[in-house]
Structure formats: C-alpha cells, structure tokens
Backbone as JSON, one array per atom type, in Angstrom:
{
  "sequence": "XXXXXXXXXXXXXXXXXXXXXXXXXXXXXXXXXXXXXXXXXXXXXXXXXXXXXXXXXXXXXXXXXXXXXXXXXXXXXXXXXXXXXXXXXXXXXXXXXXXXX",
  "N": [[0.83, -1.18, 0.0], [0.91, 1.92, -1.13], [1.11, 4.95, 1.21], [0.33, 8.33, 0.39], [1.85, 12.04, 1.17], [0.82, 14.18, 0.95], [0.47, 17.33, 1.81], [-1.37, 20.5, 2.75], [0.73, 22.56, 3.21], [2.45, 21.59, 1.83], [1.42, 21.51, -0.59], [1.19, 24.4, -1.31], [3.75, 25.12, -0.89], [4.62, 23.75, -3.29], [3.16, 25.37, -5.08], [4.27, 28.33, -4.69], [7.05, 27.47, -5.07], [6.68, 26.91, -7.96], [5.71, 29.48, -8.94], [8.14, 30.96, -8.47], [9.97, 29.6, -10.25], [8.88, 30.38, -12.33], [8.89, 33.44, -12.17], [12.07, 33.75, -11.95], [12.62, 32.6, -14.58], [11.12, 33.26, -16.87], [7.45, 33.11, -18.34], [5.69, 31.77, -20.27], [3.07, 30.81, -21.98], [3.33, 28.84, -23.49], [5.9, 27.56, -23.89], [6.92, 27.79, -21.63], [4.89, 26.82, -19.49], [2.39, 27.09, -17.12], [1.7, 25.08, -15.89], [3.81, 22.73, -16.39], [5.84, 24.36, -14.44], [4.81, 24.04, -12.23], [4.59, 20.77, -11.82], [7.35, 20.77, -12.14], [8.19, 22.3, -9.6], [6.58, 20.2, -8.25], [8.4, 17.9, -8.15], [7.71, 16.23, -10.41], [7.93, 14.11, -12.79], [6.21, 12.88, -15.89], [5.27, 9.53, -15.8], [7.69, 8.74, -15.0], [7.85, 9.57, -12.4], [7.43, 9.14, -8.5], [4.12, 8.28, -6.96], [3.54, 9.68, -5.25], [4.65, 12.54, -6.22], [3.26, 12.9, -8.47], [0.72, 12.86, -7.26], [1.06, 15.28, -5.81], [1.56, 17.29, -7.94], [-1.02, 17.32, -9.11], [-2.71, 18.24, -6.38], [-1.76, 20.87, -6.34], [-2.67, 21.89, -8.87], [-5.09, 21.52, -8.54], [-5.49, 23.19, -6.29], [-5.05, 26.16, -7.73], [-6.58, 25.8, -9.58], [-9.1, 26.1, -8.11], [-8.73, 28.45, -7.13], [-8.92, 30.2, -9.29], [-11.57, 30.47, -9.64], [-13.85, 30.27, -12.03], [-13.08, 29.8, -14.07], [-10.71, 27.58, -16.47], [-7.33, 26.63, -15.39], [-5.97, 26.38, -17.76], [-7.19, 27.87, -19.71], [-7.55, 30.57, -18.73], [-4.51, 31.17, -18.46], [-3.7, 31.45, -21.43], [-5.03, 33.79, -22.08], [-5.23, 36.23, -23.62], [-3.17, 39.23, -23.28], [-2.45, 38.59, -20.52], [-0.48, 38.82, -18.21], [3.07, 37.95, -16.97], [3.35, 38.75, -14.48], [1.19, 38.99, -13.27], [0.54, 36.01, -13.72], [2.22, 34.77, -11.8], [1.68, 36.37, -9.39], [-1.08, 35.03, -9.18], [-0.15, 32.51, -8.51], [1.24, 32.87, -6.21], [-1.01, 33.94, -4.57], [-2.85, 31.61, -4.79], [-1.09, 29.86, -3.42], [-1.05, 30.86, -0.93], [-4.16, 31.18, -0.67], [-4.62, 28.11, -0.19], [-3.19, 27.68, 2.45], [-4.39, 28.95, 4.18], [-7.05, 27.89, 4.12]],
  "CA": [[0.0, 0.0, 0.0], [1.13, 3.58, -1.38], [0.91, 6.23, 1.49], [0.6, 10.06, 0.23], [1.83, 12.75, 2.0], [0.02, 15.94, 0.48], [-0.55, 18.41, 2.93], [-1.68, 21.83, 2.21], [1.58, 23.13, 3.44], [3.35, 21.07, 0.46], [1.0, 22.45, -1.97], [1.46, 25.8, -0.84], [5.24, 25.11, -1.35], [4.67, 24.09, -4.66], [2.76, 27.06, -5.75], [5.04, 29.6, -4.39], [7.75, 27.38, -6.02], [5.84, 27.1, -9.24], [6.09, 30.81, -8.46], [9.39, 31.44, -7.95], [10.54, 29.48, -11.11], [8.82, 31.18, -13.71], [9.43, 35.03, -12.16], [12.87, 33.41, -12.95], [12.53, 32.1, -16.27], [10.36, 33.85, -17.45], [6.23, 32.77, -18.24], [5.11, 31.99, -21.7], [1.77, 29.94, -21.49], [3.28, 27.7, -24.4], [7.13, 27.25, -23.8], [6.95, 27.69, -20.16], [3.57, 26.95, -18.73], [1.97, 26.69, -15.42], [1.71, 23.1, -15.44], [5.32, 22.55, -16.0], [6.36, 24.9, -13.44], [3.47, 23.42, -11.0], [5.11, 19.66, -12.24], [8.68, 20.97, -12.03], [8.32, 22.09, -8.23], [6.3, 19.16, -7.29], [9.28, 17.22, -8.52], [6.63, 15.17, -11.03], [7.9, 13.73, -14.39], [5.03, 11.7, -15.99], [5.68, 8.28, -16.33], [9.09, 8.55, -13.88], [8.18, 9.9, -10.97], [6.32, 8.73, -7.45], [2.74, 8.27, -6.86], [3.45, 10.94, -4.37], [4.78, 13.7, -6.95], [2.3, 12.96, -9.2], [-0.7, 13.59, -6.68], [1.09, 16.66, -5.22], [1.23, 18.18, -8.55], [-2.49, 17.38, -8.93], [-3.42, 19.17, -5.73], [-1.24, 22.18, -6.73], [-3.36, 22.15, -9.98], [-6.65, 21.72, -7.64], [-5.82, 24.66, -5.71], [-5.13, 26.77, -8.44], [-8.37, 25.92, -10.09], [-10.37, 26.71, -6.8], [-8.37, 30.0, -6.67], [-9.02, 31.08, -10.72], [-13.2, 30.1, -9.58], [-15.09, 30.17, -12.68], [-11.96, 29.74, -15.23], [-9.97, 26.75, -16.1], [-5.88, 27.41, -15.59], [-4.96, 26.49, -19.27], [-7.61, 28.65, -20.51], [-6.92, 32.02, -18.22], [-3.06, 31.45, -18.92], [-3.37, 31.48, -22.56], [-6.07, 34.82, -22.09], [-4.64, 37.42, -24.56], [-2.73, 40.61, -22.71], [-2.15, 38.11, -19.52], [0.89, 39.28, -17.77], [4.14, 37.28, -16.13], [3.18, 38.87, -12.81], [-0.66, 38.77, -13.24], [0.78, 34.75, -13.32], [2.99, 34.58, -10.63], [0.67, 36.95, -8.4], [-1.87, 34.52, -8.98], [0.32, 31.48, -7.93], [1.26, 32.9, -4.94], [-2.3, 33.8, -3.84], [-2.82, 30.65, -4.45], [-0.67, 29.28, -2.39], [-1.86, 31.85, 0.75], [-5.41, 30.63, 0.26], [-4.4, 26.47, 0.29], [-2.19, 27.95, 3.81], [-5.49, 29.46, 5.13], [-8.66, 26.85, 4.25]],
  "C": [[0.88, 1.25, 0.0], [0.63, 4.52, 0.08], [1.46, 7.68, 0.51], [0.88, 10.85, 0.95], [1.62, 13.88, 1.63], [-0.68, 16.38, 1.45], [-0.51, 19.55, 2.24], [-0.62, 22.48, 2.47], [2.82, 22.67, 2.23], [2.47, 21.52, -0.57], [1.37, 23.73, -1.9], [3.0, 25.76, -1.43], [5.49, 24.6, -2.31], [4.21, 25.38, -5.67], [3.85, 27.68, -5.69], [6.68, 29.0, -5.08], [7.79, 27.53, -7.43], [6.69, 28.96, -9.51], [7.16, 31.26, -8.92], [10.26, 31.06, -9.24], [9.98, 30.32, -12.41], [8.93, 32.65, -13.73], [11.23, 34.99, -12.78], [13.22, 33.33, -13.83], [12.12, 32.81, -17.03], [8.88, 32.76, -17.61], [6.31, 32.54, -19.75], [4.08, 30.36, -21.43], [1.97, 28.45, -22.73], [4.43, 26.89, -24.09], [7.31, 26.85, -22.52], [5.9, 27.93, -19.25], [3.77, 27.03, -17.17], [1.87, 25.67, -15.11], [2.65, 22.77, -15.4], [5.75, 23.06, -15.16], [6.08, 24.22, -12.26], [4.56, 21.61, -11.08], [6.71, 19.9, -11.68], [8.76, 20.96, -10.46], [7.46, 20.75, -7.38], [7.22, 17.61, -7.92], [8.6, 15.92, -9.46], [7.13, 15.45, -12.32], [7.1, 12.6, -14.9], [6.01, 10.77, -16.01], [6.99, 7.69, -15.42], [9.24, 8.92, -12.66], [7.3, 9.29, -10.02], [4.91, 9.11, -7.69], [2.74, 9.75, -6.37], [4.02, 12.78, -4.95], [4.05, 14.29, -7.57], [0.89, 13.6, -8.02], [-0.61, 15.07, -6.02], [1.02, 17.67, -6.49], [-0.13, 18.45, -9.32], [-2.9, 18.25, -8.09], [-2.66, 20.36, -5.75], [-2.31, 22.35, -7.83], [-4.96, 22.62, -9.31], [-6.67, 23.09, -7.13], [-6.21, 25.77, -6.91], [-6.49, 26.98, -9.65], [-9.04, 26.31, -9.36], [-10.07, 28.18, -6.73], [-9.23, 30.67, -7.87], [-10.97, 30.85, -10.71], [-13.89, 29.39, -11.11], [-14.41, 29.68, -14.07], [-11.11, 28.47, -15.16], [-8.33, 27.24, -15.97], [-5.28, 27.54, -17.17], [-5.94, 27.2, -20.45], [-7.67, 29.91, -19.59], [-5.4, 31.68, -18.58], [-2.88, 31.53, -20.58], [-4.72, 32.63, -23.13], [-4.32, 35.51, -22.76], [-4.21, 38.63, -23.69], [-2.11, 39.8, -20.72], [-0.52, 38.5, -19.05], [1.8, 38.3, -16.74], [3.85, 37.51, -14.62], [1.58, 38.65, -12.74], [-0.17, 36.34, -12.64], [1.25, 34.27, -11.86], [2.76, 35.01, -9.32], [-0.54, 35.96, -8.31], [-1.33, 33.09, -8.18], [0.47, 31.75, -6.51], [0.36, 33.19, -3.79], [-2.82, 32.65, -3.51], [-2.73, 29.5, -3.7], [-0.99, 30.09, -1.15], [-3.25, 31.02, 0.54], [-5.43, 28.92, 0.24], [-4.05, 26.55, 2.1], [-3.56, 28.35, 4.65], [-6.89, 28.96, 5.57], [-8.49, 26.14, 5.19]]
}
C-alpha cells in the first residue's frame, strides 16, 4: 500500500515554487507553462516519478483551479494581454489561500 503525503503546506510550497521558477525564467503559457512549473516544483515527471509527486502536482493544480473560480488554468493562462506577474501573483495567492482553508 502507497501512502501520500500531500498536505496543504506542500501544496502551498509548490505554488510559491511554481512561483518562484517562472518570475525566474520567465512565463510563456506555451514554452513555459503553469503546469510545467506546478510539475517541475512538485518534482513530477510523468511516467518517472512517485505516486506521491504525481498527486502533489495534482493538488497544486486543484488549488489553483479553486483560486481562478469560474476559469480553467490552461484557458486564463493562454487569455490574450495576460501578464508574467498577473501569473505569478496569482500562484502565490494561491498558495496563501491552500495555507489558510
């Protein structure tokens, strides 16, 4: 039997990693998405990584859908005039309201 250990304090610290790599890198919703970033900090390569990478970069994705409400993430990140910090401001809200539910 697989235990998970996804707590809201490890999503949170994927967001704000998420975060942290693409103010870095830079953002581009094609080259350098939010799902890769989100994937990258929850150390999740399909097909090669743990159960437990894989479901943390699921509930990084979860949050971030609960945050964006009414919008999915890969259709607000590929909204026309969307900005690198509009992104990275949203990740890290993100991660504050996973830290606060």
């Amino acid at each position: 039997m697989v235990t998970l250990s996804v707590t809201r304090s490890r999503v949170a610290r994927v967001l704000e990693s998420a975060a942290d790599l693409l103010g870095r890198e830079g953002w581009d919703p094609h080259r350098n998405s939010v799902m890769h970033a989100v994937d990258v900090a929850a150390g999740f390569v399909p097909g090669k990584s743990s159960a437990d990478a894989e479901a943390t970069s699921l509930a990084a994705w979860d949050a971030l859908c609960q945050y964006l409400v009414d919008v999915s993430p890969r259709e607000w990140e590929t909204h026309e005039g969307l900005t690198q910090t509009e992104v990275v401001d949203a990740l890290r809200a993100a991660a504050e309201e996973v830290t606060v539910c």
